[in-house]
FILUMMI-213465 format. One line per 2 residues: number of its first residue (from 0); their letters; for each residue x, y, z of C-alpha. Coordinates in Angstrom, 2 decimals. Example, Ala and Ser with C-alpha at 12.3 -4.5 7.8 and 13.67 -1.06 7.14 Angstrom:
BEGIN
0 = as = 12.30/-4.50/7.80  13.67/-1.06/7.14;
// end
This chain:
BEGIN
0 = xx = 0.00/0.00/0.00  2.63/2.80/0.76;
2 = xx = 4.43/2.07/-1.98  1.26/3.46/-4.13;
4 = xx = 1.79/6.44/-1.55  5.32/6.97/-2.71;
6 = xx = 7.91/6.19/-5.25  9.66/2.92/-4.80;
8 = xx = 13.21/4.89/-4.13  11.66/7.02/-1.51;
10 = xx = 10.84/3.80/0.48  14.80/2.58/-0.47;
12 = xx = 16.14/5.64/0.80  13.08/6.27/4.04;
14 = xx = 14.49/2.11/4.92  17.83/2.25/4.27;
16 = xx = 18.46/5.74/6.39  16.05/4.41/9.14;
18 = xx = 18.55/1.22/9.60  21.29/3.22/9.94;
20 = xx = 20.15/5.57/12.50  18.79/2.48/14.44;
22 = xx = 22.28/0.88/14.04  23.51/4.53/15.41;
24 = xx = 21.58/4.20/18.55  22.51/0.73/19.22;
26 = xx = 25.96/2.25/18.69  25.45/5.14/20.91;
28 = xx = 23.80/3.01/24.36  26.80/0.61/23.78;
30 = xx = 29.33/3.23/24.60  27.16/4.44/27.36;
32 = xx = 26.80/1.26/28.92  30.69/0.86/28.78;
34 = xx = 31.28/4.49/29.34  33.48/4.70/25.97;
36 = xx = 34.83/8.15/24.65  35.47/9.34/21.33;
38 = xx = 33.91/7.08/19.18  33.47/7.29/15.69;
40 = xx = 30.68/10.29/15.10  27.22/10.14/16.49;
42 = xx = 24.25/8.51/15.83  23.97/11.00/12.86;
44 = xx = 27.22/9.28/11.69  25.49/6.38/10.73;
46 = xx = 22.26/7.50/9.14  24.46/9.87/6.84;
48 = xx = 27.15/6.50/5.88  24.11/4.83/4.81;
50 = xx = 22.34/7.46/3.07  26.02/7.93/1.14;
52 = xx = 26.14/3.94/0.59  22.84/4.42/-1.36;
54 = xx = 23.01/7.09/-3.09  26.51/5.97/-4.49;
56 = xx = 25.25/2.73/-5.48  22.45/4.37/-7.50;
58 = xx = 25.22/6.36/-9.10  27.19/3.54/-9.99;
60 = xx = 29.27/1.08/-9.37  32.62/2.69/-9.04;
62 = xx = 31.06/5.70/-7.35  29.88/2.71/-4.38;
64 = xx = 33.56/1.32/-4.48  35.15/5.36/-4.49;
66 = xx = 32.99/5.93/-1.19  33.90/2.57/0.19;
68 = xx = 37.42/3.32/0.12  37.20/6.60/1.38;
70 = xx = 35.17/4.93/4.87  37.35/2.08/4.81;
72 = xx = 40.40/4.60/4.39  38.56/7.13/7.50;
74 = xx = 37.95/3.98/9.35  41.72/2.81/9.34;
76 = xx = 42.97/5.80/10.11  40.94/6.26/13.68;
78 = xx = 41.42/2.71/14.24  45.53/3.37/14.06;
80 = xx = 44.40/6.48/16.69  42.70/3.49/18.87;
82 = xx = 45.92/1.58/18.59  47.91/4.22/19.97;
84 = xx = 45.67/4.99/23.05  46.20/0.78/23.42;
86 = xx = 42.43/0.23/22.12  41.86/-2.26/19.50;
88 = xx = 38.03/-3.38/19.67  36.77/-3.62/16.07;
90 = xx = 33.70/-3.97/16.19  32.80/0.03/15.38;
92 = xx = 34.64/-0.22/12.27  32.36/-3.54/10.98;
94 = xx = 29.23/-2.16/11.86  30.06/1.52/10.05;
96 = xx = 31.44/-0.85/6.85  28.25/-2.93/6.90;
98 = xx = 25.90/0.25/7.35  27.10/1.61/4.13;
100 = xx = 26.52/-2.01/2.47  23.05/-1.29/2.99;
102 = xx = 22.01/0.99/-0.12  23.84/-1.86/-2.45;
104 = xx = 21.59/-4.53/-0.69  18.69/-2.35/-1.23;
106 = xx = 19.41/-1.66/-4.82  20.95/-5.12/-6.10;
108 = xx = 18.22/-7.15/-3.97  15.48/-6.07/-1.88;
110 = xx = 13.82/-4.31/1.22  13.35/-7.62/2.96;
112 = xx = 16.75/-8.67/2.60  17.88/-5.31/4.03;
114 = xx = 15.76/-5.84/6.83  16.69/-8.99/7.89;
116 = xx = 20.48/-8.31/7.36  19.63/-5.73/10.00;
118 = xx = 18.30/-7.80/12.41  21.09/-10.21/12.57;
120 = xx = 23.35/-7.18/13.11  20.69/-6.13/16.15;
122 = xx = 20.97/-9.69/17.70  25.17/-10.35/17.09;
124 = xx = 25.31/-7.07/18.87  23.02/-7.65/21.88;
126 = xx = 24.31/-11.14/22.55  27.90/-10.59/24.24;
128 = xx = 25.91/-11.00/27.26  24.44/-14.25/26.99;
130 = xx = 28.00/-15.87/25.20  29.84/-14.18/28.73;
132 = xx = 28.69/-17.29/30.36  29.15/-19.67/27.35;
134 = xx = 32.73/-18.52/27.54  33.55/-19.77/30.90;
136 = xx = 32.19/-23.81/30.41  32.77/-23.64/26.32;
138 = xx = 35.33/-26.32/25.56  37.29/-25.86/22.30;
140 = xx = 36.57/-29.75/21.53  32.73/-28.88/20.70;
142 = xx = 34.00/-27.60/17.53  35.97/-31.00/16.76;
144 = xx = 32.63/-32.39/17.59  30.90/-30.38/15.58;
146 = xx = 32.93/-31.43/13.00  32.54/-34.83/13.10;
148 = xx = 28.55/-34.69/12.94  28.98/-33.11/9.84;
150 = xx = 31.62/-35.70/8.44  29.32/-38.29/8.67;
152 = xx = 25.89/-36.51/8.12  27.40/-34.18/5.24;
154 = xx = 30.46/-35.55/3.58  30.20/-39.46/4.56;
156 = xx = 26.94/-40.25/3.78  25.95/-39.16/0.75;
158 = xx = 28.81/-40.92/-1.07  27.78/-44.30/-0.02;
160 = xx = 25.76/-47.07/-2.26  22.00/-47.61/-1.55;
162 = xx = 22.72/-51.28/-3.00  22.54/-54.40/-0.83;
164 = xx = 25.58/-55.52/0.00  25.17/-59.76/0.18;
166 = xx = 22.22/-61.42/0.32  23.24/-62.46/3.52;
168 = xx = 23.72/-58.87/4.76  19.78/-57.33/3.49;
170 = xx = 20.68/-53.41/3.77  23.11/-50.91/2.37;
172 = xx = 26.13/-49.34/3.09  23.63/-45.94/3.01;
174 = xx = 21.53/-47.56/5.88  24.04/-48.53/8.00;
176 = xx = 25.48/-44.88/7.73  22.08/-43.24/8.32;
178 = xx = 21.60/-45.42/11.24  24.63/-44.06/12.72;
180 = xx = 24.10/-40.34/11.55  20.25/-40.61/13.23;
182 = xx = 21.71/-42.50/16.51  24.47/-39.82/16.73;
184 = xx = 22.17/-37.26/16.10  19.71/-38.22/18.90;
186 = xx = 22.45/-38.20/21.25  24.49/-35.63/20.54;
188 = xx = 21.57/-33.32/21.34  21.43/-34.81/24.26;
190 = xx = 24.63/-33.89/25.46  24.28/-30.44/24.23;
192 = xx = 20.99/-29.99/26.28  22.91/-31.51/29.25;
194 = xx = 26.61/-29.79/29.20  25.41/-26.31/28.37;
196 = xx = 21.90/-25.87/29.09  20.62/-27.87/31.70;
198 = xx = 23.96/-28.62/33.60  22.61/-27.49/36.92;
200 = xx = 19.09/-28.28/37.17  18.92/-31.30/39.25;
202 = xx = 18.84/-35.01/39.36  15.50/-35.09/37.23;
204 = xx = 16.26/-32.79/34.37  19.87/-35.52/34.07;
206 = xx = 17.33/-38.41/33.82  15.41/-36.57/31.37;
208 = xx = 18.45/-35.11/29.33  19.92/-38.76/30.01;
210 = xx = 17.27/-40.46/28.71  17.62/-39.11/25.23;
212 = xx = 21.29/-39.79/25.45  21.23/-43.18/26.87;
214 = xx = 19.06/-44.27/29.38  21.40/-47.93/30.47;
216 = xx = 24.20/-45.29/30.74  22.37/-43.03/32.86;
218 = xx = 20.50/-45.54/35.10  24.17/-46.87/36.16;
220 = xx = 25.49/-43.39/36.74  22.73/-42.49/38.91;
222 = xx = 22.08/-45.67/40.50  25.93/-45.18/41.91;
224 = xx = 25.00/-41.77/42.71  22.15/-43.05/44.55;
226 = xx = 24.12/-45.21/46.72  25.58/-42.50/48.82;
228 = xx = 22.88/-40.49/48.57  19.75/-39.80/51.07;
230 = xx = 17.15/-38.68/48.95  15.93/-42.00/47.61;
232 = xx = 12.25/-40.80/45.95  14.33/-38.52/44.02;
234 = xx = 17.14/-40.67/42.32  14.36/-43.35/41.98;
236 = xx = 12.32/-40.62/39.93  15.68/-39.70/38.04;
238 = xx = 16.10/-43.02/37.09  12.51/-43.95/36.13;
240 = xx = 11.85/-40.70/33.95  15.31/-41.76/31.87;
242 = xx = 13.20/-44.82/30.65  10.51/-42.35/29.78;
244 = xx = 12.43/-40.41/27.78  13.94/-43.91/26.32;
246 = xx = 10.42/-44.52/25.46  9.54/-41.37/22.72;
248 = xx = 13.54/-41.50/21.81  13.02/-44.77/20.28;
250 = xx = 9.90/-43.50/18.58  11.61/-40.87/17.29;
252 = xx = 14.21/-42.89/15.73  11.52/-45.37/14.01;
254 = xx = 9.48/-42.33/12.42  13.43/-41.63/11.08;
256 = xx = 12.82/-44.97/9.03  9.33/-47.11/9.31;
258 = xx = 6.73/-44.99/9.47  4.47/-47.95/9.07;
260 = xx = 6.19/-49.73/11.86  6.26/-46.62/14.22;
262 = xx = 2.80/-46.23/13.42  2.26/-49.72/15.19;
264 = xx = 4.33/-48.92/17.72  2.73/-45.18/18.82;
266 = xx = 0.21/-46.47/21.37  2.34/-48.48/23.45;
268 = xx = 4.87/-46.25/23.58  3.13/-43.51/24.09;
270 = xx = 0.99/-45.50/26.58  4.65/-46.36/28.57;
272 = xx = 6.13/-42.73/28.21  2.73/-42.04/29.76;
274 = xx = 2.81/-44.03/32.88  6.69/-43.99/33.74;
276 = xx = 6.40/-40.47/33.35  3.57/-40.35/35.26;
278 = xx = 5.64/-42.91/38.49  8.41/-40.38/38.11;
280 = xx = 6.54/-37.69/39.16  5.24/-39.52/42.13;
282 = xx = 8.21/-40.75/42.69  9.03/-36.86/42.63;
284 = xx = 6.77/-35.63/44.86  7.62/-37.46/47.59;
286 = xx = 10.59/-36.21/47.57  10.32/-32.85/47.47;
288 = xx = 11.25/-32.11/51.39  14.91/-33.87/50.73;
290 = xx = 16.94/-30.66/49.73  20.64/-32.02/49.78;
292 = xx = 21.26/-32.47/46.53  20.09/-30.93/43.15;
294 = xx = 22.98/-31.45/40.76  23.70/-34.81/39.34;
296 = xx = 27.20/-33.57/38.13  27.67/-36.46/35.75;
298 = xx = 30.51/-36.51/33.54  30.30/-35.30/30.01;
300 = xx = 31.31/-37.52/27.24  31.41/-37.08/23.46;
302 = xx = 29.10/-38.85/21.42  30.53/-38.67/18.24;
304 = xx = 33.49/-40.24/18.81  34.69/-41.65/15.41;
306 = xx = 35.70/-45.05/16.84  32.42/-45.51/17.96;
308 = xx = 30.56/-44.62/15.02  32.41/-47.43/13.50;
310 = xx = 32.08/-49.44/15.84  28.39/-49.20/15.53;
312 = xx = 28.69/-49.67/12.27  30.22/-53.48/12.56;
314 = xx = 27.48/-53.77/15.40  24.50/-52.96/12.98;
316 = xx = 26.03/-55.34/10.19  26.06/-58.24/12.90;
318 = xx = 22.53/-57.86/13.73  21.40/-57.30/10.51;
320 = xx = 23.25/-60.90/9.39  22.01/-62.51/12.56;
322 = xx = 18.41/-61.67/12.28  18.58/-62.54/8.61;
324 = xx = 19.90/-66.01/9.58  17.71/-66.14/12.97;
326 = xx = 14.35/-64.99/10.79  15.09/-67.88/8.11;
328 = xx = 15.66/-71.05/10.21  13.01/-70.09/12.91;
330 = xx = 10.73/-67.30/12.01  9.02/-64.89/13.92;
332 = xx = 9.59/-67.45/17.02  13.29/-67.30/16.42;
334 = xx = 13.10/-63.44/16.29  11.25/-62.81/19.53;
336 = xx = 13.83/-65.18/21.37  16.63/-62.95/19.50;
338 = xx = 14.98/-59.54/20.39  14.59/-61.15/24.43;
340 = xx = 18.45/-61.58/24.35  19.64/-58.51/22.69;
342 = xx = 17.64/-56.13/25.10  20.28/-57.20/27.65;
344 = xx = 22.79/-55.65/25.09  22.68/-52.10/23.51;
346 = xx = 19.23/-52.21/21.43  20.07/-49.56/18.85;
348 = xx = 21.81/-51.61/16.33  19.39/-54.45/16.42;
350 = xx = 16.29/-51.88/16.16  17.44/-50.49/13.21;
352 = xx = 18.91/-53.36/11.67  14.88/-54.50/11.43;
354 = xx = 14.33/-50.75/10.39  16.42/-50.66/7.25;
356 = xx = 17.08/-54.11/6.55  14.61/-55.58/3.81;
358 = xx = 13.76/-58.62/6.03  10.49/-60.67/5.49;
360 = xx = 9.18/-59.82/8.03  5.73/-57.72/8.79;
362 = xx = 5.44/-54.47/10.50  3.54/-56.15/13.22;
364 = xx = 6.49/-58.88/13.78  8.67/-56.23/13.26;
366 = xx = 7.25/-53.90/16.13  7.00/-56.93/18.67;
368 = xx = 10.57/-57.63/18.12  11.39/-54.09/19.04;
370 = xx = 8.98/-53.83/22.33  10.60/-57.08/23.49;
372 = xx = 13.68/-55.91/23.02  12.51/-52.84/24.94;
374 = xx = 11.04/-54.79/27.81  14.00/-56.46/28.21;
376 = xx = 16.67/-54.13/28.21  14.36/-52.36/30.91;
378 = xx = 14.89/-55.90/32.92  18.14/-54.95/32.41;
380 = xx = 18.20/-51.60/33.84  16.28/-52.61/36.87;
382 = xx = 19.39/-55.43/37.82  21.80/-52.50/37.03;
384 = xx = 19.48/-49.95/39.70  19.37/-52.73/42.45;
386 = xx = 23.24/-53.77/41.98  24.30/-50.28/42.18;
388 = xx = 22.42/-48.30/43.93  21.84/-51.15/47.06;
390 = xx = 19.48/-48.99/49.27  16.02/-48.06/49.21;
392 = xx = 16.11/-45.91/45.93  17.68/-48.99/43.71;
394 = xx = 14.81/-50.78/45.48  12.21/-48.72/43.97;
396 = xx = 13.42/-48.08/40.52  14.40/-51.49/40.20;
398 = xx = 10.82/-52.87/40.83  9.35/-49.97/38.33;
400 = xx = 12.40/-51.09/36.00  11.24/-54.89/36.25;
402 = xx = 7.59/-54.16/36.05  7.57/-51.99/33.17;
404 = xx = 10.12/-54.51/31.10  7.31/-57.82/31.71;
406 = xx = 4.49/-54.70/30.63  6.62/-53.60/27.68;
408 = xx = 7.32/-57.80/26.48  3.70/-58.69/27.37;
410 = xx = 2.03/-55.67/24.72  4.51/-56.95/22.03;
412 = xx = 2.85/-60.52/21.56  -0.87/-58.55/21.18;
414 = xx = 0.41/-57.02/18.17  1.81/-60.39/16.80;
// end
């Protein structure tokens, strides 16, 4: 509508002169705040270098570079003026070059894009604050990390044959990669969530956190914690809403592949996530009087260690051979004993093995393999809570542990 009002450079010039004086003021109640002197101009300053920056580049071209070089060439000299008063911040200088980039935006692509280069200046410069903290538990290996998650996701996997490797082995070199890429995925938020986000919010936001990591890792961790603890409703809800969380990250990872099969399995694990949340908070409750501890300080760990991603790799292949074999001697009975065993094991591999692998085998097999597995590997964490923990809160989560794994087995054989 306003650009029926006026012409379509009057709105250019109205934006572009509006965004500098805005960048001005954010300019201005910066040196305030930090009580700086002799900065460069006003807030004026920066309305006129972008008014200059467009009207250049509507010139043309080498009028827009002649004016950059002359701010570029004012800029270096004050900045030499900082260096002799032993000042070297920078950050004046990028802002002032960027606010006279603004006509050229305008003119070579759009308002919009003008505007939301402006906002991202607004936000980098408002969020020294919030990184101040960051700074202090940041540790230079998250960028190795980093790395690595892209390595597999980025570089990795998209070179790799979607081909079936044997006819013994029934799934890809692709699958097996994605398998790792979703698993590493999963739990490298996880340990994001926990290290720099929720690192000191208690025993129940670990179990949580935990739970989308690895719930057998964190039911041992805490279940030792437990044992010298005194506050036995709350390590026993710690350890019970880990399973919870176990619960939807499993889901998660079967929408990743099957959505047939996760279809299947939606209600029962919804159903599960429902009630172990549900014990967790009672569990919870009753201990809300015990104060003495609130921090679970467990030890961080990287997730994307290369070693193993390969070794999940070779773990993934095995399963996928052994069900193949296990599926064509003894069928869907063979399976479920298979699925029983490997729940006292780490489940991932065998899960998505009967994710990506062309088996035949039906979704509904396929789903009561996976809730057996389940069920058993929550047998598993239930021995782990009572060995460990040996007091009244390895008592309690191991009975929760034990109940929910029969629960979990007993709902698979409905849907076979």
């Amino acid at each position: 509508m306003i650009e029926h009002l006026l012409h379509e450079q009057w709105v250019e010039l109205i934006v572009v002169v509006i965004a500098g004086l805005l960048i001005g003021l954010e300019v201005k109640a910066h040196s305030i705040s930090k009580n700086l002197t002799k900065e460069i101009g006003s807030v004026r300053t920066f309305a006129f270098i972008a008014l200059i920056g467009y009207v250049f580049a509507k010139i043309h071209l080498y009028a827009y570079l002649i004016g950059y070089i002359a701010v570029v060439i004012h800029l270096a000299l004050f900045y030499l003026q900082k260096l002799k008063n032993s000042k070297s911040g920078i950050i004046i200088f990028l802002l002032s070059t960027l606010v006279y980039s603004f006509g050229m935006i305008v003119v070579k692509f759009d308002i919009w894009f003008l505007l939301i280069v402006f906002v991202a200046v607004v936000f980098i410069s408002n969020i020294n604050k919030r990184l101040e903290h960051f700074y202090t538990i940041f540790d230079e290996r998250e960028i190795e990390i980093f790395a690595k998650l892209i390595l597999l996701s980025g570089v990795v996997l998209p070179l790799l044959p979607h081909e079936q490797i044997a006819p013994f082995i029934p799934v890809s070199y692709f699958k097996i990669w994605l398998a790792v890429v979703v698993v590493s995925l999963f739990s490298y938020v996880g340990y994001i969530l926990k290290k720099y986000i929720f690192s000191d919010k208690g025993y129940l936001i670990t179990g949580i956190l935990g739970g989308i990591y690895s719930s057998t890792a964190t039911t041992i961790v805490l279940a030792k914690k437990a044992s010298a603890g005194n506050t036995p409703h709350l390590f026993a809800a710690s350890i019970v809403i880990a399973t919870a969380l176990m619960y939807l990250r499993l889901l998660g990872i079967t929408y990743a592949f099957n959505f047939e099969i996760a279809n299947i399995l939606l209600l029962p694990f919804l159903i599960f996530t429902l009630i172990t949340a549900a014990i967790a908070l009672f569990f919870y409750k009753k201990s809300a009087k015990d104060t003495n501890s609130t921090s679970a300080n467990m030890q961080d760990t990287n997730p994307l260690e290369l070693s193993t991603a390969f070794l999940f790799a070779f773990l993934f292949i095995i399963m996928a051979v052994l069900t193949h074999f296990v599926l064509n001697r003894f069928g869907d009975v063979g399976l479920n004993i298979l699925s029983f065993i490997v729940g006292f094991t780490d489940i991932d591999p065998f899960v998505l093995s009967i994710l990506s692998s062309k088996f035949t085998v039906t979704p509904s097999s396929a789903a009561t393999a996976i809730l057996i597995a389940t069920g058993s590997n929550n047998i598993l964490k239930a021995f782990y809570s009572y060995l460990f923990a040996k007091n009244q809160a390895g008592n309690l989560s191991a009975i929760t542990l034990l109940l929910l794994g029969i629960l979990t087995i007993s709902s698979g054989f409905i849907y076979e």
